[in-house]
N, C-alpha and C positions, 0 to 999 in steps of 0.2 A: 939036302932037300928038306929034312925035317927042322933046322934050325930056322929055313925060309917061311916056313908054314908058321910057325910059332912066331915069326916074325910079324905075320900077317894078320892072326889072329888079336896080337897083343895090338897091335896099330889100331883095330877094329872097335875094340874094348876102350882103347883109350879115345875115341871118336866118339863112340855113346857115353861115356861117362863125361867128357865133358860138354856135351849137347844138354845134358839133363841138369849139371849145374848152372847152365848157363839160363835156360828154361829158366830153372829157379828162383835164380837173378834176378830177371826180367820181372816175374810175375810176386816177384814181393816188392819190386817199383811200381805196380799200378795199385791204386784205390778200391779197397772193395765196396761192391755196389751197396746202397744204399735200401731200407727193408723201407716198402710200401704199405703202410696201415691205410687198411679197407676205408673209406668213407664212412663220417658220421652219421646218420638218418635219424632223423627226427620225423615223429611224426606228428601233424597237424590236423585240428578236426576245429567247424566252422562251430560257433559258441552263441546264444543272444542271452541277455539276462532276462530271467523270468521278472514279469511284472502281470499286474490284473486288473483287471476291469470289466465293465459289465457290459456285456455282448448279447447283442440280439440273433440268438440264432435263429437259420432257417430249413426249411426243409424243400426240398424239391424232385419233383416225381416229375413225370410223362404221360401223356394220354392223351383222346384224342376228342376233339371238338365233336358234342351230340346238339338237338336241336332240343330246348326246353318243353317244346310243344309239338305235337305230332299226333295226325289224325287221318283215319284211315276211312275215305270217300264209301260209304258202305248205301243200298239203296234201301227206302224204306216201305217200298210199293215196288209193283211188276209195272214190268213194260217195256216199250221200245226206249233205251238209252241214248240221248242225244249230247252234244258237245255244246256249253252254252256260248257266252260271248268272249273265250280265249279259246283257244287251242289246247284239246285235252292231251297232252304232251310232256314228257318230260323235261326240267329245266326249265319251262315256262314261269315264269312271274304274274303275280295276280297282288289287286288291292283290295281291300276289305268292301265285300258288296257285291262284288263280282260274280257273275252267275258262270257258275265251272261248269254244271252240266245241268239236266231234268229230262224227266221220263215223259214221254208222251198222255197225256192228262184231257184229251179230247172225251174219253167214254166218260171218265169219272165227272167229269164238269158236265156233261150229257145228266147224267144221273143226280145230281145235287140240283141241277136246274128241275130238274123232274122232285125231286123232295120238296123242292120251294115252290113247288106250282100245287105240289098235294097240300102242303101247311098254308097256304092262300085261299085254298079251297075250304079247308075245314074252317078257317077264322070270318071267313065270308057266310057259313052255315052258321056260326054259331054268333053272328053281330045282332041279328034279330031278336034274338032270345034276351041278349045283353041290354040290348034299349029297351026289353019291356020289365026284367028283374032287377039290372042292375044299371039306372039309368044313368045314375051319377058316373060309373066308370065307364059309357059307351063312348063317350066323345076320347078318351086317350084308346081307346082298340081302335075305334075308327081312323084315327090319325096312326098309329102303328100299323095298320094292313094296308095307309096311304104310303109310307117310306118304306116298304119291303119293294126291292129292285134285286131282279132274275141276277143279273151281274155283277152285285155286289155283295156282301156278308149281311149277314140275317144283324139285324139292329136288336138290343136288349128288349125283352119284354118288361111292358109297363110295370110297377109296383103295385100289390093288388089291396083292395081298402078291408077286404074282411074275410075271414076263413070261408064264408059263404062263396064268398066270388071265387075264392081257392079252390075250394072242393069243385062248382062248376066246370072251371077249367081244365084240373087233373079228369075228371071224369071225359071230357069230351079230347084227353089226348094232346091236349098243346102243349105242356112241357115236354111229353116225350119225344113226340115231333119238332119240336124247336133245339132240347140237344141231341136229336140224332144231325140235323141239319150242321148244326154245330162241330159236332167230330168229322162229318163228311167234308166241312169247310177247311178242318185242321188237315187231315186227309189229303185235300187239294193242293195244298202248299207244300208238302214234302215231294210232290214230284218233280222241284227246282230248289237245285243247292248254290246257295250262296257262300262265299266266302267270308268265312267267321274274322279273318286276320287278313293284314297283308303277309306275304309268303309266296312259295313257288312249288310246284308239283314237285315230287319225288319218285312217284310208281305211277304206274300205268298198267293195269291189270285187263281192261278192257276198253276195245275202240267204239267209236261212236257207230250208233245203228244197230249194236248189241240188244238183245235180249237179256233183261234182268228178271231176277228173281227176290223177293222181300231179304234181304239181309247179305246181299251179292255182293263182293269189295267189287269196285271200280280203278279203285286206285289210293293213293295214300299224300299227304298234303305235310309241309312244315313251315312252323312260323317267321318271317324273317325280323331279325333284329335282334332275337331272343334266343341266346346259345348258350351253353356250360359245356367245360370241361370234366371229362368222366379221367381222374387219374388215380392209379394205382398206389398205396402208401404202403410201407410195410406195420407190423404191428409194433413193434418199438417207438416207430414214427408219432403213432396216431396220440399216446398220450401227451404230447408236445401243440395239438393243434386244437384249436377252438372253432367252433361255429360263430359267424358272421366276422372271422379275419380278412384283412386284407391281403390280395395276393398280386403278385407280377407273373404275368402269360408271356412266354416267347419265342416267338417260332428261329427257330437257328438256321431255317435256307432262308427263308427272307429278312431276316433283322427286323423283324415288325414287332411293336410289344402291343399290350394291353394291360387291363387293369380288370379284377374281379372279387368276389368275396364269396367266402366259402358259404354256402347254405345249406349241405349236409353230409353227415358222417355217417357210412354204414354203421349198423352194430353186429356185423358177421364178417365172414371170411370170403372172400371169393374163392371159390376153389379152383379156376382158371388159371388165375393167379397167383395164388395163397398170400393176397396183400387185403387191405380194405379200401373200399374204393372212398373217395372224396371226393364232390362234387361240388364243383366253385360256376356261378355265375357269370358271363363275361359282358363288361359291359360294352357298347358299341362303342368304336372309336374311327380312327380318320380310315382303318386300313379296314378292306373286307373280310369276313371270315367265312371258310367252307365247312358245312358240316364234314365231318371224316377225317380233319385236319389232324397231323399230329406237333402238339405242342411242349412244350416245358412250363411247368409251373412253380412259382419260388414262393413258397404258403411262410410266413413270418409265426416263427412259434414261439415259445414263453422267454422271457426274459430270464439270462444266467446271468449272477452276482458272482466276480470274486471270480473270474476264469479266464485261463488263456487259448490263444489256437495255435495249434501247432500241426505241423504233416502227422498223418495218420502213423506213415512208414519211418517215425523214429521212436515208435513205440515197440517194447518188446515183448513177451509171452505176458500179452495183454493191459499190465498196466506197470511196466519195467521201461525205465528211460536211465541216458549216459548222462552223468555231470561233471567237469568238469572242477576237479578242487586241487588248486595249484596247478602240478603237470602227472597230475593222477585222474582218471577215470575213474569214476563211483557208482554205481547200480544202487537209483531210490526207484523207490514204490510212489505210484504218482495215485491221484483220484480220478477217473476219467468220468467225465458227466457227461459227456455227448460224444456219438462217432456218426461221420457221416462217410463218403465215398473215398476222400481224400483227406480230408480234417477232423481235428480231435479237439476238445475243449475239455482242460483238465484243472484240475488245483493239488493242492495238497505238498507244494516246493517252496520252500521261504522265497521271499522276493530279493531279488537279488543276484540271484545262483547263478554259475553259469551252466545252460543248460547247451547240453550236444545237441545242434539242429538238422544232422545230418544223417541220415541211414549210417553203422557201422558194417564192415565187415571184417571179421574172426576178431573184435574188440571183446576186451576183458575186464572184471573188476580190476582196477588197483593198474593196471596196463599207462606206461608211462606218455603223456601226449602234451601238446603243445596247442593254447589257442592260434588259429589260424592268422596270420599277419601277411597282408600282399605283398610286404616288401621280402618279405625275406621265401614268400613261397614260389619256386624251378630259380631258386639263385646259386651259382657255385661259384666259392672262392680259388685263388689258385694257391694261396698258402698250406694252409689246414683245411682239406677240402670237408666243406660240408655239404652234404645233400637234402633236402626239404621235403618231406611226401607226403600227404593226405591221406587216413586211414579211410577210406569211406567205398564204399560199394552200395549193393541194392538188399533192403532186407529181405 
């Protein structure tokens, strides 16, 4: 029984030892696999060579269309307020001449007709006297008390020949008399307004059949044809811009432009703001313009020598840009002369360089890169595989 077991045992042993030479065998017949080096990467960043030239820079702000002229319908007499030959209405259009409203002026022309019948009276008192003192001058008083007419304006009095004749005169009251009539005649004509411009109402403070009072708004009037732009600049801005420049206006929902010139520069702050305002003229063109519009303005500021433009966003802690020398990455100190929203206008790079024109991101001095090439950038060989990538992100 125990010689069986041993028997069995030994069979067992010689079964796994030769399973495992055999294993062995086998596995020093096949090839061992082959080691996979990682892909190459290169990285690529877009390059342009600096060069210079002399650039017209400009500046451009927003703000919104005012009217250059604007006037506020105020009365200069009491009285009933009447609506003249338009519509006293907002929105309304009016041409120059046009009678927008007047106060009822029945009493006052009552009384001035009554002044010119007292100054008729007393020159009729005092004709007699004239033909026997001063004969020579009766025939022009005479003919001057002939052209005095109830409904029309008091005519110049005659030129008098001698202080005698003056002092006559003043003594019996006819210069006083003649400019009270006078002011009472100016008087009379402010109780109809006419239209100084052509233009359109804007306000409407009071309806027709109102009751006024000496210095009452009515209402408020603006000139047409005649607009500026009121736009915000910053103060950096403003040493860049001149009085009587040329500018371009343009409205970005309707693609309309215009043409203007600046005619003046705060010399303060707005504190609205905290910009200075600039105020450019606009002149008429084919498209209408609304007061209250809001516009863009592109104001043309001093001429830079000797500069480039570039994105703002490949500039770095203020005046640090990438260059390209060889397949190294360099960090120079540029000159920056102008920043506006999105663009930079700089000098201070020999001409020639190649400068990095693209935002980095985690780029370093001395960082090895490659100029950008289309052919060779998302290309993979199946030899030696290379990979291609762009260093670039958002600064």
């Amino acid at each position: 029984m125990q010689i069986r077991q041993l028997v069995i045992v030994g069979i067992a042993i010689a079964i796994t030892a030769a399973s495992a030479i055999l294993m062995n065998f086998l596995a020093e017949q096949k090839e061992p696999p082959k080691e996979m080096k990682p892909p190459e990467i290169k990285k690529y960043v877009k390059t342009t060579p600096v060069t210079y030239s002399n650039i017209q820079a400009t500046v451009e702000a927003y703000g919104r269309v005012q009217t250059a002229q604007s006037l506020d319908l105020l009365s200069e007499v009491s009285g009933r307020m009447y609506e003249g030959t338009i519509r006293l209405k907002e929105g309304v259009n009016f041409k120059k001449g046009t009678l927008l409203f007047y106060i009822d002026q029945k009493e006052a022309d009552l009384n001035l007709k009554a002044q010119k019948s007292n100054f008729l009276k007393d020159l009729a008192a005092i004709l007699p006297d004239l033909k026997v003192d001063f004969e020579d001058s009766y025939d022009k008083w005479r003919s001057y008390f002939s052209k005095i007419d109830l409904d029309k304006d008091l005519p110049a009095l005659p030129e008098v020949d001698s202080d005698k004749e003056k002092t006559f005169l003043a003594t019996k009251g006819v210069y006083s008399n003649f400019y009270s009539i006078k002011s009472a005649e100016v008087r009379l004509k402010k109780h109809s307004y006419y239209a100084p411009f052509d233009g359109s109402i804007m306000e409407v403070t009071l309806e027709t059949g109102a009751y006024v009072n000496p210095g009452q708004k009515i209402g408020k009037i603006i000139r047409e044809g005649l607009n500026e732009l009121k736009v915000s600049v910053e103060t950096k801005d403003i040493p860049w811009i001149r009085e009587e420049s040329e500018a371009g206006i343009f409205s970005e929902e309707t693609d309309q432009v215009w043409t203007g010139k600046v005619t003046r520069i705060s010399d303060f702050v707005n504190q609205a703001t905290q910009s200075v305002d600039v105020f450019i003229a606009i002149r008429p063109g084919n498209h209408r313009i609304y007061d209250g519009q809001f516009l863009l303005a592109s104001i043309p500021a001093e001429k830079i020598t000797n500069g480039m433009i570039i994105p703002r966003n490949i500039i770095y802690n203020g005046n640090e840009v990438f260059v390209l020398e060889d397949t190294l990455l360099k960090v120079h100190q540029i000159d920056v002369l102008r920043l506006s929203e999105n663009e930079a206008i700089f000098n201070g790079l020999d001409q020639g360089v190649d400068l990095v024109s693209e935002p980095l991101l985690n780029a370093h001095n001395n960082m090895v890169a490659f100029k950008a090439d289309p052919k060779e950038i998302n290309m993979e060989s199946s030899g030696d595989s290379v990979v291609a990538t762009q260093v670039s992100g958002t600064n």
